[in-house]
VOPATOR-493062 format. One record per atom (N, C-alpha, C, CB): y negated, x negated, z. Coordinates in steps of 0.05 Angstrom, whole numbers, padded with zeros to 5 digits, always signed. Each point is the difference from the previous one (the first is absolute). Glycine has a CB too. Layout:
<lokols>
YXZ
...
</lokols>
This chain:
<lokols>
-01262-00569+01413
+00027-00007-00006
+00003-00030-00002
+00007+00045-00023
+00012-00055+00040
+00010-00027-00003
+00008-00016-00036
+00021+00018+00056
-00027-00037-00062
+00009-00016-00016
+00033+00003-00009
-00040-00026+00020
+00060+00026+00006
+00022+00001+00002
+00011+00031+00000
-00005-00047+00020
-00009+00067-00017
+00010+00027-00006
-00010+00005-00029
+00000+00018+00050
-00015-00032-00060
-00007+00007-00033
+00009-00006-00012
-00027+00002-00001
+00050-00024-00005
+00026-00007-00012
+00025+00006+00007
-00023-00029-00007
+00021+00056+00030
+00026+00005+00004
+00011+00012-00031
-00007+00009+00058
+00034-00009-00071
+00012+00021-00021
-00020-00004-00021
+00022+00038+00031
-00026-00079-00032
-00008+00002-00023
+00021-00019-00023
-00051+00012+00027
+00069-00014-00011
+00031-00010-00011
+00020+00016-00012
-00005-00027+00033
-00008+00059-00022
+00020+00012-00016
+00000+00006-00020
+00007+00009+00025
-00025-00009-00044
+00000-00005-00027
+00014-00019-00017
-00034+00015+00014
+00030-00043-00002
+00010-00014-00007
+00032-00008-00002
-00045-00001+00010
+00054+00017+00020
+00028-00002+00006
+00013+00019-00025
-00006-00007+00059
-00009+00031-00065
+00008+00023-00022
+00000-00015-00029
-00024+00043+00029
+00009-00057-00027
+00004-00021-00037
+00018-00018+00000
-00045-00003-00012
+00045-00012+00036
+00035-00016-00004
+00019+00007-00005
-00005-00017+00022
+00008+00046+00008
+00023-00003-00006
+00011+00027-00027
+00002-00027+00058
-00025+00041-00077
+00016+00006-00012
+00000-00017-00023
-00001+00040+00020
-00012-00064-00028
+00015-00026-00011
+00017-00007+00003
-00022-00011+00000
+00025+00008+00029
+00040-00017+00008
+00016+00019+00000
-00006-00035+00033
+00009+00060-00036
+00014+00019+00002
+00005+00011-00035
-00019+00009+00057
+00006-00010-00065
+00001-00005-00038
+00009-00022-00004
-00037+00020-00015
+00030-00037+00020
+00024-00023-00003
+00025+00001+00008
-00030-00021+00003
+00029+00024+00015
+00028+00005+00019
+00017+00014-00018
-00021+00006+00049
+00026+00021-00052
+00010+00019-00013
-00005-00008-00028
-00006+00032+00036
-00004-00045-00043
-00004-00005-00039
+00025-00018+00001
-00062-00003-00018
+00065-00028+00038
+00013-00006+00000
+00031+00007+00004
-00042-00015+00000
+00047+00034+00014
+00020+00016+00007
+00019+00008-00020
-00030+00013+00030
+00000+00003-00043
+00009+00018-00031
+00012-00028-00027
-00053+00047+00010
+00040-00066-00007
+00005-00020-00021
+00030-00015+00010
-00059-00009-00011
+00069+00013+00039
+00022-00015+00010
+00024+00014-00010
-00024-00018+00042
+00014+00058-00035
+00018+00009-00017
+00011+00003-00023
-00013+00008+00024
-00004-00011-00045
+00005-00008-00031
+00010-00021-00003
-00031+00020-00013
+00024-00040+00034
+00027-00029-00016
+00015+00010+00012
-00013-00048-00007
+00023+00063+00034
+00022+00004+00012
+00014+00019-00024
-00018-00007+00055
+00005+00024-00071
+00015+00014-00015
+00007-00015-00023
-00018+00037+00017
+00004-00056-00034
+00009-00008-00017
+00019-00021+00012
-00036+00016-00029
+00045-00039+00046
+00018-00004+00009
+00026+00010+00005
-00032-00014+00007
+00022+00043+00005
+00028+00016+00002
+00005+00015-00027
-00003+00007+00053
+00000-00006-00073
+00009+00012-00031
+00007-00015-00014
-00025+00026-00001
+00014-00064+00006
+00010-00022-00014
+00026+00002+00008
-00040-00028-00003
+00040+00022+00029
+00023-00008+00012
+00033+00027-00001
-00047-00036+00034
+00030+00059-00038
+00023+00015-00011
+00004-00004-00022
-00003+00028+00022
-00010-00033-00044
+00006+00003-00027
+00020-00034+00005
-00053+00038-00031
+00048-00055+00042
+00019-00013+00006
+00032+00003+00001
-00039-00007+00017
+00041+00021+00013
+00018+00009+00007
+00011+00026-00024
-00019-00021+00052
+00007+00037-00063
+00025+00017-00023
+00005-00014-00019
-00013+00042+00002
+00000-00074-00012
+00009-00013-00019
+00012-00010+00008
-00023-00002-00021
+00042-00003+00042
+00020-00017+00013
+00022+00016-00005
-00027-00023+00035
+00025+00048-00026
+00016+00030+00007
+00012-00004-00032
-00036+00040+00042
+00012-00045-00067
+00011+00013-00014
+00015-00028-00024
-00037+00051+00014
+00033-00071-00006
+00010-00022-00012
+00028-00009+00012
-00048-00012-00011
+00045+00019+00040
+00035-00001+00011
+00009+00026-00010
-00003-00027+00049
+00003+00053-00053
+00012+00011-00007
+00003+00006-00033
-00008+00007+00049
-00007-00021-00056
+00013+00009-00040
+00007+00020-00003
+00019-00032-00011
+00006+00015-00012
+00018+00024-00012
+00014+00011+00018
+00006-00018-00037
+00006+00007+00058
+00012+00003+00018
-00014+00032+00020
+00012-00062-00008
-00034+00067+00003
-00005+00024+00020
+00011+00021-00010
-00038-00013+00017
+00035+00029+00004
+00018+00031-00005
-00021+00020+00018
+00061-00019-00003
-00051+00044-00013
-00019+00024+00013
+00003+00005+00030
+00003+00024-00044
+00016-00045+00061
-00005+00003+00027
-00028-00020+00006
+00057+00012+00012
-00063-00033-00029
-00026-00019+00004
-00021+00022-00012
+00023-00055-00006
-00021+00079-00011
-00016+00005-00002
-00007-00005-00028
-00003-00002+00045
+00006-00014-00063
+00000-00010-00034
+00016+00006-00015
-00014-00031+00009
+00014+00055-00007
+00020+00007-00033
-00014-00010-00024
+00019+00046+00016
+00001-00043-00032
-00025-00014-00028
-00022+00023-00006
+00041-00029-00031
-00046+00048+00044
-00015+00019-00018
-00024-00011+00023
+00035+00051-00028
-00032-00047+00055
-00011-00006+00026
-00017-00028+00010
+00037+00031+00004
-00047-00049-00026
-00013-00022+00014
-00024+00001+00012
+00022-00022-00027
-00043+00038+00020
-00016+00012+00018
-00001+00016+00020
-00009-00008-00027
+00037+00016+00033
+00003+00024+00026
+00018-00017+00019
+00000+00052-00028
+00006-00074+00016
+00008-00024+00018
-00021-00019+00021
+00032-00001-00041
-00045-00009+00017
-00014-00013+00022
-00025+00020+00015
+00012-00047-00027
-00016+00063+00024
-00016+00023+00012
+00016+00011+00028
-00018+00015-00051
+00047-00017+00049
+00011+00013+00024
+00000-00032+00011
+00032+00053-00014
-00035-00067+00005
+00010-00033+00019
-00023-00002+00007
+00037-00031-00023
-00065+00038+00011
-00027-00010+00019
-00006+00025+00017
-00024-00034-00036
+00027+00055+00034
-00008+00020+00014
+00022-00002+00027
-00021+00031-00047
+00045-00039+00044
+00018-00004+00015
+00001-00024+00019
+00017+00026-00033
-00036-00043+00029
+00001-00017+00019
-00035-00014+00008
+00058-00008-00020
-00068+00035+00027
-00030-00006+00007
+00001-00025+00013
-00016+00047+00006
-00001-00059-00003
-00007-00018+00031
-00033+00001+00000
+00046-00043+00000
-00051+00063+00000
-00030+00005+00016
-00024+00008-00014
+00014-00033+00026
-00012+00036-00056
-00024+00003-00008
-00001+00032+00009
-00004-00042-00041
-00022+00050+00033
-00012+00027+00008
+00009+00027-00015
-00038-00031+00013
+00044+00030-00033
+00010+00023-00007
+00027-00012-00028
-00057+00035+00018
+00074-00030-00012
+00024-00015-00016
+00002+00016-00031
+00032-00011+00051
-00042+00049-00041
+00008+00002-00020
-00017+00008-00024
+00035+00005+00028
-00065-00018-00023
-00014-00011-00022
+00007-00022-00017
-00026+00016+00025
+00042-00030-00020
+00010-00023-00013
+00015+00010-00023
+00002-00028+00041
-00009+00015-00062
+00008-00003-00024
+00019-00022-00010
-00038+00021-00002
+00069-00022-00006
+00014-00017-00009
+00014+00013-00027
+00004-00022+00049
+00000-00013-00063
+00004+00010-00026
+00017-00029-00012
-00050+00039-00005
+00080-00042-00006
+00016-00017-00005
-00002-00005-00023
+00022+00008+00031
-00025-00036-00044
+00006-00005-00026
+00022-00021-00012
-00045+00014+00004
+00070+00002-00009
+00019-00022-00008
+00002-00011-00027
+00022+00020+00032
-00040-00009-00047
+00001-00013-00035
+00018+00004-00011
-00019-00034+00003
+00038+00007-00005
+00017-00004-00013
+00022+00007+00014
-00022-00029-00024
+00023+00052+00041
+00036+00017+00014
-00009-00013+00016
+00049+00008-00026
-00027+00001+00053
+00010-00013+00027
+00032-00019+00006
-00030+00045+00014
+00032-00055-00040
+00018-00021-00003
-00003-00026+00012
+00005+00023-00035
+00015-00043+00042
-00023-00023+00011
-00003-00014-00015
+00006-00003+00038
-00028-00027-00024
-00028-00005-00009
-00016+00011-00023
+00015-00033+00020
-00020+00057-00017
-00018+00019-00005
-00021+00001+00013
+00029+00020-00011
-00055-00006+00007
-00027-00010+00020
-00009+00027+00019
-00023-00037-00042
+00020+00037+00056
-00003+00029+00006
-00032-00003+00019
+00063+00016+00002
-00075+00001+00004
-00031+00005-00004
-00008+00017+00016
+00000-00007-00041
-00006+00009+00072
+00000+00022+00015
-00044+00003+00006
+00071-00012+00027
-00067+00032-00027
-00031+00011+00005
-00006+00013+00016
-00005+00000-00032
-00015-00005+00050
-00005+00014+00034
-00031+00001-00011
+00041-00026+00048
-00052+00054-00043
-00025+00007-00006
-00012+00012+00030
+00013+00009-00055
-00028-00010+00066
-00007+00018+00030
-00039-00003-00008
+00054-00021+00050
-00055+00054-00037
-00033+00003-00005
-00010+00002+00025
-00001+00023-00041
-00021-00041+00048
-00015-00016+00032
-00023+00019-00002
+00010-00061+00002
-00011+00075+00018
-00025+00011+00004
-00019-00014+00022
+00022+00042-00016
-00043-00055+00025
-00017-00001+00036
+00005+00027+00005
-00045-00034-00002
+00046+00026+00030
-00008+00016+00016
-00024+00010+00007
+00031-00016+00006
-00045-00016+00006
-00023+00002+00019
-00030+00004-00023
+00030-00036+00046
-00045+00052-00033
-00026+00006-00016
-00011-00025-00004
-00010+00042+00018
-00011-00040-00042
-00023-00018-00012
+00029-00021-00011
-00060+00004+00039
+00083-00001-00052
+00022-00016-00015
+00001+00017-00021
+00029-00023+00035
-00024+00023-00060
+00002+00003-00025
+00013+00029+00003
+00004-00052-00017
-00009+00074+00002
+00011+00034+00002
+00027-00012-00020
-00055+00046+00001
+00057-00059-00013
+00017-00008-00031
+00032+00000+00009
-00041-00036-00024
+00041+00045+00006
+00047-00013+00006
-00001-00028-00023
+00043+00067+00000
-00022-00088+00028
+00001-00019-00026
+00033-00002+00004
-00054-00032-00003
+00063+00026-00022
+00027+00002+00001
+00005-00026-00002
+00008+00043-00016
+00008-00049+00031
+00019-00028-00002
+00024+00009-00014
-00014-00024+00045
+00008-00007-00056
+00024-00002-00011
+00021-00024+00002
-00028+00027-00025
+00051-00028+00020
+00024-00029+00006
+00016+00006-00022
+00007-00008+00054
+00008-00013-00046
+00016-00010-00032
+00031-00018+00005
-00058-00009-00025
+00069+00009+00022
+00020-00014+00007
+00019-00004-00017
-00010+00013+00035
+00022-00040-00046
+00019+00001-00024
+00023-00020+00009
-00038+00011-00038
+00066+00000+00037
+00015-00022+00002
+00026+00000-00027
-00014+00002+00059
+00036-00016-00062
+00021+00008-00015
+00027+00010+00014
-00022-00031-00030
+00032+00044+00020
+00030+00014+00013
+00011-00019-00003
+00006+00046-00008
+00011-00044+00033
+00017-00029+00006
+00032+00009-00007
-00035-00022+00047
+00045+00046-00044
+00025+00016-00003
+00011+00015-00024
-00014+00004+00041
</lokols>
């Protein structure tokens, strides 16, 4: 046997350890893009219902959804109601805190909770829950 037929397929070993290195990477990174993509998108809602709920004050009515008994079934129908993309909407947890009434400048306190699972194998089995926060004062 030739020199050059005794190293044929002796790369493929090697090709098999890269690439499931770069391919664990690959996908780890994937998985990690999604979790800021999620906590981004829960910041940025809890944003947006503290806006919802500082323009609307005293001023809302049970067509917005906020009766006085209703401030948690408010902003729950305003985040569930205006997904933009995360993966399952209606794991999300929201929860309003007006303190001192919904009178204005009053502080009001909106809370967006969402639980991140990986996907891809050899990433953490765990749920981690994000969490956001958002505080503004009623302007109305």
């Amino acid at each position: 046997m030739s020199k050059r037929h005794a190293k044929r397929g002796s790369s493929l070993p090697e090709t098999v350890i890269v690439l499931i290195v770069l391919l664990t990477l690959t996908f780890g990174l994937m998985d990690f893009g999604r979790a800021i993509y999620s906590f981004v998108w829960i910041t940025d809602i809890a944003q947006r219902a503290d806006r919802w709920a500082i323009v609307r004050g005293s001023n809302c009515s049970k067509l917005d959804h906020c009766g006085a008994n209703q401030i948690n079934n408010w902003a729950s129908t305003f985040v569930i109601g205006n997904d933009f993309g995360i993966v399952n909407p209606t794991s999300i947890g929201v929860s309003a805190d007006y303190g001192n009434g919904n009178g204005p400048n009053n502080l009001v306190v909106v809370y967006v909770t969402y639980p991140f699972n990986f996907l891809f194998p050899f990433m953490p089995k765990t749920t981690i829950n994000l969490r956001a926060a958002s505080r503004g004062r009623i302007v109305n």
